[in-house]
C-alpha positions, 0 to 999 in steps of 0.5 A, a space after each residue: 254220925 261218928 262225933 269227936 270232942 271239940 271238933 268244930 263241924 260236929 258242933 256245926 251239925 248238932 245245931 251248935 254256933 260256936 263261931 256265931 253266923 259263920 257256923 250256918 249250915 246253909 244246906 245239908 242232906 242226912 250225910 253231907 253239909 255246906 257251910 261257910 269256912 272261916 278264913 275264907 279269901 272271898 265271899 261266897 266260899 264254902 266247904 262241902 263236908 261229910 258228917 262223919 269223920 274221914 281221913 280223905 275224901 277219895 271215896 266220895 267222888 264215886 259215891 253218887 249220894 255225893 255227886 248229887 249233892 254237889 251238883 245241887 249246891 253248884 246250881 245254888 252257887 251259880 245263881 247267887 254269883 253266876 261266875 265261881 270256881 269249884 275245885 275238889 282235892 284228890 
């Protein structure tokens, strides 16, 4: 993992609460991450973030490492809330 000081996902993946339960990892693979975000508007919100530092996302929507971990955790989102919205930046 390529860490940089003080920055607030890297503490997340070592393990480290700086923000208390919101800093929860609630699922995580070797190179990827859910986690709640703060400032989230609804409950349920999450953030699906790599574990090193990017500049964009872009070449993760072909990787299938990625797409396999965001089907996983849709499947998770669904059963807890059945109705959700999932939305990715390109």
């Amino acid at each position: 993992m390529n860490c940089v000081n003080d920055c607030r996902f890297c503490s997340l993946f070592e393990g480290k609460q700086l923000y208390g339960q919101i800093d929860t990892l609630l699922c995580e693979t070797p190179n990827f991450a859910m986690f709640p975000t703060i400032g989230a508007l609804v409950e349920g919100w999450v953030l699906i973030a790599p574990k090193e530092h990017r500049y964009s996302m872009c070449s993760y929507y072909s990787n299938n490492e990625f797409a396999d971990f965001v089907d996983k955790m849709k499947n998770k989102l669904h059963k807890q809330y059945h109705k959700f919205q999932f939305f990715r930046r390109r």
